[in-house]
C-alpha positions as CSV (number, residue, x, y, z in Angstrom):
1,X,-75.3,19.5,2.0
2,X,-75.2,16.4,1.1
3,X,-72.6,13.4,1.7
4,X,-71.0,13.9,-1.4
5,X,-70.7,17.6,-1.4
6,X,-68.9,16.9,2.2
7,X,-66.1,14.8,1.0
8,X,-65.3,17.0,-2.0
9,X,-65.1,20.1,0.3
10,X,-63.0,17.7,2.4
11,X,-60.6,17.1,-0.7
12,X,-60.5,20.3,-2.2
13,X,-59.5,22.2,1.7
14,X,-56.7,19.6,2.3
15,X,-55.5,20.3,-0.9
16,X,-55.3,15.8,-1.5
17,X,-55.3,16.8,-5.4
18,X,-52.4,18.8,-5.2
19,X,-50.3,16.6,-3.2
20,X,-51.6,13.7,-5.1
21,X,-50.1,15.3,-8.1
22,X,-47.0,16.1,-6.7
23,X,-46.7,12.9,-5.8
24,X,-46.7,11.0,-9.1
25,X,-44.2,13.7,-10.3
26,X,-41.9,12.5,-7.3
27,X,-42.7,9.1,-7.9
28,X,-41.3,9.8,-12.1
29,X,-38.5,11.8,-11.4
30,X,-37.3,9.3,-8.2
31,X,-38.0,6.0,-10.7
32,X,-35.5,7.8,-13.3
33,X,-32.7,8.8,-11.5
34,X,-32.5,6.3,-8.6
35,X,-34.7,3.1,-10.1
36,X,-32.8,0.6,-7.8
37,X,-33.9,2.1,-3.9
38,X,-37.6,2.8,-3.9
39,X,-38.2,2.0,-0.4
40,X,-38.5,5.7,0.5
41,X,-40.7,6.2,-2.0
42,X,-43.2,3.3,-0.8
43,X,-43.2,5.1,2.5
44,X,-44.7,8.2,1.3
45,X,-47.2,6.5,-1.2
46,X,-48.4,5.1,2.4
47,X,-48.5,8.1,4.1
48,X,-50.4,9.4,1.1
49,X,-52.7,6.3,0.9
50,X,-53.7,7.0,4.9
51,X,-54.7,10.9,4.1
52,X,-56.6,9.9,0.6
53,X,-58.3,7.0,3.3
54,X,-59.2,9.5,5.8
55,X,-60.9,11.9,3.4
56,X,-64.2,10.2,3.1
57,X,-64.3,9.7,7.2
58,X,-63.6,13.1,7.5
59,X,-66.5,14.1,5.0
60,X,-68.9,11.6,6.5
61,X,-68.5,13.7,10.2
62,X,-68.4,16.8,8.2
63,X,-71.8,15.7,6.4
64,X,-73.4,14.6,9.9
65,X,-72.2,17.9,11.9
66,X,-73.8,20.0,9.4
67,X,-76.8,17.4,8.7
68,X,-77.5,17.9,12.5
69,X,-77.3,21.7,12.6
70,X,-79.5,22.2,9.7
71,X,-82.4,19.9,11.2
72,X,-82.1,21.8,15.3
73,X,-82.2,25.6,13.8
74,X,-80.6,28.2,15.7
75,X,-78.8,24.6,17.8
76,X,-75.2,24.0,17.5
77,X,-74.6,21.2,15.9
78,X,-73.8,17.5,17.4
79,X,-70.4,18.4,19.9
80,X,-69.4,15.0,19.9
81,X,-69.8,14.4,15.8
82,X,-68.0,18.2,15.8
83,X,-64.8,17.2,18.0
84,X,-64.6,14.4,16.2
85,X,-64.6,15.8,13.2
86,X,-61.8,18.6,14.2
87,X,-59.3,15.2,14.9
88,X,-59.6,13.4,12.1
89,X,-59.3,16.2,9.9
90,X,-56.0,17.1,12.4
91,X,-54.8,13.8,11.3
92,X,-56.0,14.2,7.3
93,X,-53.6,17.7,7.4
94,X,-51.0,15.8,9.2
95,X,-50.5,13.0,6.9
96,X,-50.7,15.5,3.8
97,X,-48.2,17.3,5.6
98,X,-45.8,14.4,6.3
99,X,-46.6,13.7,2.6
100,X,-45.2,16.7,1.4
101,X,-42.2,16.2,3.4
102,X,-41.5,13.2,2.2
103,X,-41.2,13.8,-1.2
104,X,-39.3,17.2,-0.6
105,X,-36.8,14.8,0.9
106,X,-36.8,12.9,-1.7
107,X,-36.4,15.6,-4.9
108,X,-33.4,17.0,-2.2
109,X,-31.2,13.8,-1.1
110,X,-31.9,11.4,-4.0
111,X,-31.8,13.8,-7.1
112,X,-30.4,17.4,-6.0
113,X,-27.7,17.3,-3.4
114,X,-26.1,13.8,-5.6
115,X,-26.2,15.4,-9.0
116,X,-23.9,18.6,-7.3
117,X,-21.9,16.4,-5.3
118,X,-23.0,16.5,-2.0
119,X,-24.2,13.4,-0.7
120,X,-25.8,13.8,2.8
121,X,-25.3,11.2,5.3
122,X,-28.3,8.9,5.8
123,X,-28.6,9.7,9.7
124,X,-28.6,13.9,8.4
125,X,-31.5,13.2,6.2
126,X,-33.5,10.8,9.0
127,X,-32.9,13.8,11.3
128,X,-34.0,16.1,9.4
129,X,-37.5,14.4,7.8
130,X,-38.1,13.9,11.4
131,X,-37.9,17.6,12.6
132,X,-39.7,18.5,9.7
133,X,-42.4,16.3,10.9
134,X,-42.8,17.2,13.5
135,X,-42.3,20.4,13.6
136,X,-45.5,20.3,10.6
137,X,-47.6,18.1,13.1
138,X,-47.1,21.2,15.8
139,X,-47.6,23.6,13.2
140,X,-51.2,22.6,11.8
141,X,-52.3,21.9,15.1
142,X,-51.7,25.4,16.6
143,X,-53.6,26.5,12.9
144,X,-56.3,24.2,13.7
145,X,-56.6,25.9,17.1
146,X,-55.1,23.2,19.3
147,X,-53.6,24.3,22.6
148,X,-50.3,22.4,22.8
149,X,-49.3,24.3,25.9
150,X,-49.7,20.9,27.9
151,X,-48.1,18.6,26.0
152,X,-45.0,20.5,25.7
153,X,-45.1,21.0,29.3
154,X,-45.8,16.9,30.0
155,X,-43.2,16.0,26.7
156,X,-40.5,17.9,29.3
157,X,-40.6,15.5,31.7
158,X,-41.7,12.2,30.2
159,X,-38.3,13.2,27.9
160,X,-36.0,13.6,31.5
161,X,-37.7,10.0,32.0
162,X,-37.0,8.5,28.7
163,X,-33.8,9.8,28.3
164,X,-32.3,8.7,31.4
165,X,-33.7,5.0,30.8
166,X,-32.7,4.9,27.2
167,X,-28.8,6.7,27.7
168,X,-27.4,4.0,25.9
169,X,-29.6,3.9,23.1
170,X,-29.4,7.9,22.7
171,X,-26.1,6.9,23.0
172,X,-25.5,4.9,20.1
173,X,-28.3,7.1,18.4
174,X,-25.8,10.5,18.9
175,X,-23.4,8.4,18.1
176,X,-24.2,7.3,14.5
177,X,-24.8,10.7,13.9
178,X,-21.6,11.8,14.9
179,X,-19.9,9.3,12.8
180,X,-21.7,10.5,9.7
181,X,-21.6,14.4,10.4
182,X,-17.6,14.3,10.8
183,X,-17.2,11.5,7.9
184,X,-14.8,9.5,10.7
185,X,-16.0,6.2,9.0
186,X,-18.1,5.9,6.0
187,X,-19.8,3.3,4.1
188,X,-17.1,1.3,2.0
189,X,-14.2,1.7,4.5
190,X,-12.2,-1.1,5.7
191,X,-11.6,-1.3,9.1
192,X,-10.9,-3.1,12.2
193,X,-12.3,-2.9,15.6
194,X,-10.4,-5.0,18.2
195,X,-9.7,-8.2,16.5
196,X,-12.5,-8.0,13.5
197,X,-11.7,-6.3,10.3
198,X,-13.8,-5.9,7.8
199,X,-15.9,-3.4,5.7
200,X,-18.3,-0.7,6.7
201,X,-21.9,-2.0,4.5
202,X,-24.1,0.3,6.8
203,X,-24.3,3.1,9.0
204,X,-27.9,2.9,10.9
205,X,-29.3,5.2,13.9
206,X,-28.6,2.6,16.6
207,X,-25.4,0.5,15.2
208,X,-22.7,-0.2,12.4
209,X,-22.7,-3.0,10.0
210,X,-19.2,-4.5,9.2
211,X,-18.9,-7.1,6.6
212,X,-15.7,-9.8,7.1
213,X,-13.6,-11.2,4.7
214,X,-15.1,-14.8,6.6
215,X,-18.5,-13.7,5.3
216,X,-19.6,-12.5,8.4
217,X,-21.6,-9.7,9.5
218,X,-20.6,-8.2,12.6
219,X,-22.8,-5.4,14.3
220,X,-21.4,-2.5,15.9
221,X,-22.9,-0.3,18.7
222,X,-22.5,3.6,17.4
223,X,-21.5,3.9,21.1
224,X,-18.6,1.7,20.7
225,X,-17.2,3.1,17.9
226,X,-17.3,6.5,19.5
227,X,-15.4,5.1,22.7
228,X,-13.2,2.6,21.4
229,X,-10.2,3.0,19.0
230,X,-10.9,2.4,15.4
231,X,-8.7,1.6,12.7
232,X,-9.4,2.4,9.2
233,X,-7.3,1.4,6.5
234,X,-5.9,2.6,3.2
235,X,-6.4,6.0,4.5
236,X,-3.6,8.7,4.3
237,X,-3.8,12.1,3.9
238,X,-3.1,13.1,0.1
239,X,-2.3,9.1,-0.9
240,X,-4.1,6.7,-2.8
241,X,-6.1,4.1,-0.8
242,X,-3.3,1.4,-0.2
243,X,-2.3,-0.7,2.6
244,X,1.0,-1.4,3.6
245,X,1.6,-5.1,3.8
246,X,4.4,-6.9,5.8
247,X,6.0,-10.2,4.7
248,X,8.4,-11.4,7.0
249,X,11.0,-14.7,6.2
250,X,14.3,-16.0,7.5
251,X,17.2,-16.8,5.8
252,X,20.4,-18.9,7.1
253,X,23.0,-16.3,8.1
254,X,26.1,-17.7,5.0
255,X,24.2,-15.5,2.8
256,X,25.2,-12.0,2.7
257,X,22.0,-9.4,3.3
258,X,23.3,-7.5,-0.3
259,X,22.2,-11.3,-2.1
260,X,18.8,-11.7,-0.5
261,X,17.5,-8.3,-1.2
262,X,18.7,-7.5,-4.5
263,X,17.4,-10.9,-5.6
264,X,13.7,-10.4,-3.8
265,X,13.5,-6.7,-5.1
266,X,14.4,-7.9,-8.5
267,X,11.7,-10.7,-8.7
268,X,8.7,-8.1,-7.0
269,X,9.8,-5.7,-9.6
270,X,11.0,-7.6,-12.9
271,X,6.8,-8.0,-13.8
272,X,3.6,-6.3,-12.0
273,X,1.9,-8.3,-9.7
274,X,-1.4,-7.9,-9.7
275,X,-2.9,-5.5,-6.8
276,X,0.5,-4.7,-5.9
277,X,1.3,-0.8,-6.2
278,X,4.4,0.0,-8.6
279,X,4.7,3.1,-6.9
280,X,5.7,3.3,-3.8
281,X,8.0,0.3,-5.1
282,X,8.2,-3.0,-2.5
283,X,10.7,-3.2,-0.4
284,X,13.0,-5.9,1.4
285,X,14.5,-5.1,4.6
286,X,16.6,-6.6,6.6
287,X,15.0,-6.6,10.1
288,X,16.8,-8.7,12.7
289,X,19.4,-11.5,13.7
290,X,18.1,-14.6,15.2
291,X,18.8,-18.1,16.1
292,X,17.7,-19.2,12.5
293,X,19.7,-16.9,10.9
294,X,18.5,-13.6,9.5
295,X,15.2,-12.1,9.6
296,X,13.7,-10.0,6.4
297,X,10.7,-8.9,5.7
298,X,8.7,-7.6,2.5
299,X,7.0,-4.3,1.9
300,X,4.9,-3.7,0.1
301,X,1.6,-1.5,-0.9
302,X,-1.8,-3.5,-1.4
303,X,-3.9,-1.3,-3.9
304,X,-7.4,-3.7,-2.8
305,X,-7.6,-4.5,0.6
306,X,-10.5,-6.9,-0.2
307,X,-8.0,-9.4,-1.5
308,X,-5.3,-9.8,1.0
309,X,-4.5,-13.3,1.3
310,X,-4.3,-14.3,-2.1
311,X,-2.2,-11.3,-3.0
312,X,0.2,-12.1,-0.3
313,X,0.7,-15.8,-1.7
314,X,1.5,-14.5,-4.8
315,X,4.3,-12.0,-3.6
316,X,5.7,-15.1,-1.2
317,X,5.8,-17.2,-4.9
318,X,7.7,-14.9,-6.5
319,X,10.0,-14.8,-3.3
320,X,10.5,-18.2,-3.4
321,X,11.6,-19.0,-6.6
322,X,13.7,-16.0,-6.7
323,X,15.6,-17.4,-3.8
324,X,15.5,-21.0,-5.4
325,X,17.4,-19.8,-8.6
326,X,20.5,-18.3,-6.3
327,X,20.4,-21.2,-4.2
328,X,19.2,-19.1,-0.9
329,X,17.3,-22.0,0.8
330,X,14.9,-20.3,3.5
331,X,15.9,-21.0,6.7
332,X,14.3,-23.2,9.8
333,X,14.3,-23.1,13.5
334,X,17.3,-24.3,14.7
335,X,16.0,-26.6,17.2
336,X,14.7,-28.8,14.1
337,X,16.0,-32.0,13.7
338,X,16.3,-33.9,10.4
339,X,17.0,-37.3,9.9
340,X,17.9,-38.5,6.1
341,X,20.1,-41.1,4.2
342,X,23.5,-39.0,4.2
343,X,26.2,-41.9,2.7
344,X,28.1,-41.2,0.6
345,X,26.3,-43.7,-1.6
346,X,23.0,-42.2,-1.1
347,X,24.9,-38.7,-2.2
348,X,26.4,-40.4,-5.5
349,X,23.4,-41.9,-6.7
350,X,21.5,-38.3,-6.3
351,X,24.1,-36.6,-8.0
352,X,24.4,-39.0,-10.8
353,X,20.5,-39.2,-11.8
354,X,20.6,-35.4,-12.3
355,X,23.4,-35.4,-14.1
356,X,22.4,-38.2,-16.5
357,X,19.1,-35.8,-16.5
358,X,21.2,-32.9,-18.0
359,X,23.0,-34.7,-20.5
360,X,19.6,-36.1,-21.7
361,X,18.5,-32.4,-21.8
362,X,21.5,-31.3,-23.5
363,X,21.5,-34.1,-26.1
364,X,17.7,-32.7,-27.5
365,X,18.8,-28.9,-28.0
366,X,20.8,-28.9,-31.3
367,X,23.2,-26.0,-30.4
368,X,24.8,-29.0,-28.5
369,X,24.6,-31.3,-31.4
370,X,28.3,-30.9,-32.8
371,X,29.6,-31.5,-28.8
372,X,31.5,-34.9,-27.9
373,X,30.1,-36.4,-25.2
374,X,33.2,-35.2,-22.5
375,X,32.3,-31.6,-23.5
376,X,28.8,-32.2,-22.9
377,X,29.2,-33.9,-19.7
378,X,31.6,-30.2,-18.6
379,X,28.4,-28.2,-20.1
380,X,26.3,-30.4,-17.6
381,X,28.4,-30.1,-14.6
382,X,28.6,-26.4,-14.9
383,X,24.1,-26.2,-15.4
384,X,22.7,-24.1,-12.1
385,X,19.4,-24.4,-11.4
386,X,17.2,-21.7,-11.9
387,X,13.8,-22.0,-11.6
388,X,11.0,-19.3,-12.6
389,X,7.2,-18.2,-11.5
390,X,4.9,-17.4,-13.6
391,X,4.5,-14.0,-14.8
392,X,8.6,-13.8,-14.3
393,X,11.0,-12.2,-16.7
394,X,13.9,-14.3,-17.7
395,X,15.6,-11.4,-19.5
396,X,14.8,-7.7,-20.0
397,X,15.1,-6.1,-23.3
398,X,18.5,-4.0,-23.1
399,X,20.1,-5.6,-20.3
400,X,23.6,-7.2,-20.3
401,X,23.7,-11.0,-18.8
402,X,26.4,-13.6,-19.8
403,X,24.5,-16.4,-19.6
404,X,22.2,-18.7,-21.6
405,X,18.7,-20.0,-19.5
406,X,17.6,-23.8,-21.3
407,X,13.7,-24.3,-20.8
408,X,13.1,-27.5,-19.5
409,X,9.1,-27.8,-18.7
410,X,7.1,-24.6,-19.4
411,X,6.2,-21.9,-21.9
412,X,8.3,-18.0,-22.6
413,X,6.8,-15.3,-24.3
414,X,8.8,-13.5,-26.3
415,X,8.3,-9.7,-26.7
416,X,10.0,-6.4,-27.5
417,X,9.4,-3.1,-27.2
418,X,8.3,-0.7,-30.0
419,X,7.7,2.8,-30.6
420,X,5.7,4.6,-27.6
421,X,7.5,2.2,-25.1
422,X,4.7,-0.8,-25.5
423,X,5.6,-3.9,-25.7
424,X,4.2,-6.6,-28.2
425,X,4.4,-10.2,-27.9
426,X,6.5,-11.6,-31.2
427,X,6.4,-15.5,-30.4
428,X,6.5,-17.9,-27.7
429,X,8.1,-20.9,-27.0
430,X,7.8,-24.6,-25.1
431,X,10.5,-26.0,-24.0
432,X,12.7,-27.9,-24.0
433,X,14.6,-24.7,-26.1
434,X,17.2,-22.5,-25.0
435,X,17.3,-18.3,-25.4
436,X,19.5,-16.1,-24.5
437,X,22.7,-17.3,-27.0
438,X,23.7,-14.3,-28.2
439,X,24.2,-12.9,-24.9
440,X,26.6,-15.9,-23.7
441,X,28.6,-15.9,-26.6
442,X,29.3,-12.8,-27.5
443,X,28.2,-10.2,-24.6
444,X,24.9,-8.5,-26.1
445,X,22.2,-6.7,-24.7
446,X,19.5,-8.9,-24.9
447,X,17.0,-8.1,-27.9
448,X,14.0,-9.2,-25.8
449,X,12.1,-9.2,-22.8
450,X,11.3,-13.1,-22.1
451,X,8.1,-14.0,-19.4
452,X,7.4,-16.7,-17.8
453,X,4.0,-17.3,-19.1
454,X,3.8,-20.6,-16.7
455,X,5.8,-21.7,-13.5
456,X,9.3,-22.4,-15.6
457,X,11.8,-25.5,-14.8
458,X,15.1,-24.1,-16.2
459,X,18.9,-24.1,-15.9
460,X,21.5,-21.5,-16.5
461,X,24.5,-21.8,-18.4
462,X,27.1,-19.2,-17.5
463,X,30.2,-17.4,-19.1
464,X,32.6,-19.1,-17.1
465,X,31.4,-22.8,-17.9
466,X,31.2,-22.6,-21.9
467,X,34.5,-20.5,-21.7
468,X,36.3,-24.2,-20.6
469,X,34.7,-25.8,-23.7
470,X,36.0,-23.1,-25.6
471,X,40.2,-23.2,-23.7
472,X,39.7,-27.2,-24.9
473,X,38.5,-27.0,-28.5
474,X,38.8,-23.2,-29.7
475,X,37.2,-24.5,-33.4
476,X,34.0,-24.6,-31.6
477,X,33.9,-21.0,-32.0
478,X,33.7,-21.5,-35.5
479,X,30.9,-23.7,-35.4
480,X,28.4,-21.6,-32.8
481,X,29.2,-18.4,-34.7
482,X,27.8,-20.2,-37.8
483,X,24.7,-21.2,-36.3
484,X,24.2,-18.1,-34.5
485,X,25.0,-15.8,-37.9
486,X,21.8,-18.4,-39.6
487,X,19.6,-18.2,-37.3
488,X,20.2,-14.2,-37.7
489,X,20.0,-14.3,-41.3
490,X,16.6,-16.5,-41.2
491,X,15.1,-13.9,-39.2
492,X,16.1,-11.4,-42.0
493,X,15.5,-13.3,-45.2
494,X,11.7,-13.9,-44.0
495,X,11.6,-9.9,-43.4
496,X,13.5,-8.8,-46.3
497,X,12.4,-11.8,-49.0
498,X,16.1,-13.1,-49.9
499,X,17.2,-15.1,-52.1
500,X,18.8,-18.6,-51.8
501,X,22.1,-17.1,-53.1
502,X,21.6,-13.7,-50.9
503,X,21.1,-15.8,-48.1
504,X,24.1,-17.6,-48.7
505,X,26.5,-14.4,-49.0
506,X,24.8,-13.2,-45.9
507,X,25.7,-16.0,-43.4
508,X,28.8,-16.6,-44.7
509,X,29.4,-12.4,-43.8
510,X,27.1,-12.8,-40.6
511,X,30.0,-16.0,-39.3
512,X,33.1,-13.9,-39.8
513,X,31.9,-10.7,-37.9
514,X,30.1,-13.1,-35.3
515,X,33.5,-15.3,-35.1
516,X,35.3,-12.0,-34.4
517,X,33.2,-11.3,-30.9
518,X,32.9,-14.3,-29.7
519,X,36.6,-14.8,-29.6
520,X,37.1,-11.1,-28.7
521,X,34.5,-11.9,-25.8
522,X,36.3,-15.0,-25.1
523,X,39.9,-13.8,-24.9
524,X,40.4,-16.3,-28.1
């Protein structure tokens, strides 16, 4: 026999072109279906690499134990070359055998058990490789007439010893296992362990990864986790993955509970919020009595807990300026003390710079424009702030408000809602302009939904203040019905194509049925 002939026996009784084979198939089929995590895959291509490098040792002893035998006749071969040979061709079994494995594992827990919908816990499939293993490595060395008798007896104890040494690693080991097999806590959750919080990157054999919203990466014994209480969050039983938020405020007692919660529910609800659920709605409750005044605090359901803080800002915004537009200031510890110009001169000179500011206002909108001067200075005095967030609706399409909002800084989008219930944006506006006309002068539903497309500086012109323009000059209902009937017929002559004379005909129609609510409206 010569060297040659000893290695090719060698490859064709360990079966290397088989497994070899196999192997590239693995390596196709792998690369197709999961190209991104190959690192399995480059274990196995090294176990495979060690067999293919044992082959030619193992055919070189082969070679020598039969070279010797041939050249003594009727002598056993070399014993030393021969026992030798019986160990490295162990090992050359072994690592075909932990080959095999290997990509069995693979076909099963990267292709099969995903494309059925049963994804097996990374610990299950570590466990499982490994008793394969080894259960292989006992298997083709009782083949290969080994006697393992001894080391099972010696692996008894050495185990008591290691095991007792190493409790806290089997421990964490059991543990991470545990955590897997029940699906407790799983890759992706959020949750927090004493005072970290954070999300579960990676469950490994000894610990738990846990990624912070600081950018940290805090590592958690298995054993820990198994001991310790563990919160995971967004998780309920039949619900969606939210989490409940708390918002808490204080407001001074003179405002009745009724007025702060019906105007914070109306602001969270008027437009979505982004990441905050519409169903369960938010809610505003009213949660205690203190020295400040009254406590409140805002529900409401996150729908991604990775972004926490700036979600919560934007629900406080939308509470604040809600508030701002009633006149609800938030409230501050009592024992606060503030110490500010309070004459009477100091008082005047405030109120008289905003006023001249709302005259100036006033002066610029045309629907004004026919006013003396003494009627726009009542219009002024009777203004209430009412500032808006962006993303806020002014009005809602089909509501009933007696008011009129004037745009001082910021830009509305105007939109109604069609066939289907969508809504489609018809303009915007900038201010300084005014909406909302028809609805203080003659008691409308409003026509259109109006959003804040910007954080909006506005005042609002109620009922009850125009109606004392009205008691002093009653002609002016004349004049507003006019301009309200051509700003209606403007609208329809650009949808319908009218004519100069059409046009004409039509306002002069539009003014006497638009005369006839307001003063109806009015009490005229």
């Amino acid at each position: 026999m010569t060297l040659f002939d000893a290695i090719l026996d060698e490859v064709l009784l360990d079966n290397t072109m088989a497994v070899g084979t196999a192997l590239i198939l693995t390596l196709a089929l792998t690369r197709a279906v999961v190209p991104k995590d190959q690192r399995r895959t480059r274990g196995t291509v090294i176990l495979y690499g060690c067999h293919c490098a044992l082959i030619p040792i193992a055919g070189w002893f082969r070679y020598k134990t039969s070279a010797v035998a041939a050249v003594v006749a009727g002598v056993a071969a070399d014993g030393s070359a021969a026992a030798t040979y019986e160990f490295v061709r162990l090992a050359v079994l072994v690592l075909a055998a932990m080959s095999s494995i290997g990509m069995s594992s693979q076909v099963i827990f990267d292709v099969i058990l995903p494309r059925i919908r049963l994804p097996a816990p990374r610990i299950l499939r570590d466990l499982l490789t490994a008793a394969a293993s080894i259960v292989a490595v006992f298997a083709v060395a009782s083949r290969m007439g080994f006697n393992l008798s001894g080391i099972i007896a010696t692996s008894a104890v050495v185990t008591a010893v290691v095991g007792f040494s190493l409790q806290d690693t089997l421990g964490n080991i059991m543990g991470g296992l545990a955590l897997q097999m029940d699906n407790s806590i799983g890759v992706g959750d959020w949750i927090k362990v004493g005072d970290v919080a954070g999300r579960v990157t990676e469950i490994r054999w000894r610990y738990t990864a846990v990624e912070t919203r600081n950018w940290e990466t805090v590592i958690f014994p298995n054993s820990l986790l198994m001991k310790g209480q563990v919160v995971v969050f967004g998780r309920r039983s039949g619900q969606p993955p939210y989490w409940l938020r708390w918002i808490y405020f204080t407001v001074d007692s003179s405002h009745t509970p009724a007025q702060v919660t019906t105007a914070v529910i109306e602001a969270l609800k008027g437009t979505p919020i982004e990441r905050v659920s519409a169903e369960p709605p938010p809610q505003c409750i009213l949660m205690d009595f203190t020295d400040s005044g009254c406590k409140y605090a805002v529900r409401y359901w996150l729908t991604d807990i990775a972004v926490v803080d700036p979600t919560d800002s934007a629900v406080r915004t939308r509470m604040y300026f809600a508030l701002k537009r009633l006149g609800i200031p938030m409230s501050v510890p009592s024992q606060h003390v503030f110490m500010h110009d309070a004459s009477h001169a100091h008082a005047e000179d405030e109120a008289g710079r905003e006023h001249a500011k709302r005259l100036q206002i006033l002066e610029k909108l045309y629907i004004f424009g026919d006013l003396l001067p003494e009627e726009r200075d009542i219009i002024a005095k009777g203004l209430k702030f009412a500032p808006f967030a962006t993303g806020e609706a002014l009005t809602k399409q089909g509501n009933v408000a007696h008011w009129l909002y004037i745009i001082v800084q910021g830009e509305v989008s105007i939109r109604i809602t069609v066939e289907g219930g969508m809504e489609r944006e018809v303009s915007k506006l900038r201010g300084p302009c005014f909406v909302g006309e028809m609805g203080l002068l003659t008691g409308d539903p409003r026509t259109a939904t109006i959003v804040a497309m910007s954080d909006i500086v506005c005042y609002r012109l109620d009922k009850a203040a125009f109606h004392t323009i009205l008691e002093i000059r009653p002609s002016l209902a004349q004049t507003f019905a006019e301009m309200l009937a051509r700003r209606r017929v403007e609208l329809e002559a650009v949808k319908e194509g009218l004519s100069a004379d059409a046009k004409a005909r039509r306002v002069a129609e539009s003014s006497t049925e638009v005369l006839a609510r307001i003063r109806d409206f009015f009490g005229l």
